[in-house]
N, C-alpha and C positions, 0 to 999 in steps of 0.2 A: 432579707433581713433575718436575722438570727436571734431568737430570744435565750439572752444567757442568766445565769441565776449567781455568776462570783464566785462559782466551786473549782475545783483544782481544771477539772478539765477545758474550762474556760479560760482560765490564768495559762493554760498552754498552749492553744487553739491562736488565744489574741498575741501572745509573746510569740507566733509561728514557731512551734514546736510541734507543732502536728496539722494535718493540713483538714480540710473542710469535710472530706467524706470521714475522716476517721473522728472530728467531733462530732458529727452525726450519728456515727457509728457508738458512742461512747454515751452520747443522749437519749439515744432509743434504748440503751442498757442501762441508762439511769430511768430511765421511765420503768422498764420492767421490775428494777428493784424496787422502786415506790412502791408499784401494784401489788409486790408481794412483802408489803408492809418490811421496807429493806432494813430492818433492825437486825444485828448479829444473831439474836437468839433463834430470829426464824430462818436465816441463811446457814445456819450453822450444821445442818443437816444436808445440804444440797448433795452432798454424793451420793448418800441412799434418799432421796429421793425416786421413787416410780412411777410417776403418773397422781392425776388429781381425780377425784369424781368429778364430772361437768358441772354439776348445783352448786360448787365451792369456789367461788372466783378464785379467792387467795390461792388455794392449792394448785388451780390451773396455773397463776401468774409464778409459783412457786417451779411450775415443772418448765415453764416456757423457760424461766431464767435460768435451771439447771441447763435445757438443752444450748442456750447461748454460752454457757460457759466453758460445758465439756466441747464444745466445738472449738473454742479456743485450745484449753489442756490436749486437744487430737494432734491440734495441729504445732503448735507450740510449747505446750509443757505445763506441768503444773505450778510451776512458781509465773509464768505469763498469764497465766487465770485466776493467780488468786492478785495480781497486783491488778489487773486488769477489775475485778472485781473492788476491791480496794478502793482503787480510785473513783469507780461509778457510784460507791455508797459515798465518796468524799471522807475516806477518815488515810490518805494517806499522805506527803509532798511528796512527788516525783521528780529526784534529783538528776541530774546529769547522769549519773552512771546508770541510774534503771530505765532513762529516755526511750534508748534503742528497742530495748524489752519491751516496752508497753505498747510503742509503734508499731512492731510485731503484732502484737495481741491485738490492736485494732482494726490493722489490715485484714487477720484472720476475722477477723467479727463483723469488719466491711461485709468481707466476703459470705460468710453466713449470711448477713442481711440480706444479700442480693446484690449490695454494689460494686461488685468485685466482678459480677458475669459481665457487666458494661464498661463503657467508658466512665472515666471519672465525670462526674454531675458538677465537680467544682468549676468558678469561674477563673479561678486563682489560676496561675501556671504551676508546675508540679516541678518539685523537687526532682 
């Protein structure tokens, strides 16, 4: 069972526009943006982001979510990590023509997670 909250990336998940590992994948980077209190003002620095001291949750949670995102921008670009991001804070709709792009961007961030070295965890059958 899946607990969903009614955010964009749910509204694509249940309309199957993306499939189970990548709204996982998009879950766990909305959990990260919470923990770094995912307001623009604090995300708005993420490129020069360096590292956090250990005593500062935030700043950890600040750097964890940079490294999720430049792993996305490695592999796919910086317009698939900032829609990618976009969509995990929920301030975007993801139309038809940026669909492709953002599946992209999740695959890549499966893959960062870890679920990209295995087989898909899904029960669903795969696209």
């Amino acid at each position: 069972m899946r607990v969903t909250d009614g955010c964009e990336i749910d509204r694509l998940f249940f309309g199957d526009k993306i499939n189970s590992d990548q709204h996982w994948a998009a879950g766990k980077l909305a959990e990260a943006v919470a923990r770094a209190n995912g307001v623009k003002s604090c995300l708005a620095n993420i490129e020069r982001t360096s590292g956090g001291d250990r005593g500062d949750r935030r700043i950890g949670a600040v750097w964890q979510l940079a490294k999720a995102i430049r792993s996305v921008e490695i592999s796919e670009g910086r317009e698939a990590s900032r829609l990618l991001l976009d969509t995990a804070m929920d301030t975007v709709v993801v139309d038809s023509d940026r669909l492709p792009l953002l599946r992209k961007s999740l695959d890549a961030l499966s893959y960062y997670y870890g679920l990209g070295r295995w087989g898909s965890f899904s029960l669903r059958s795969s696209r």
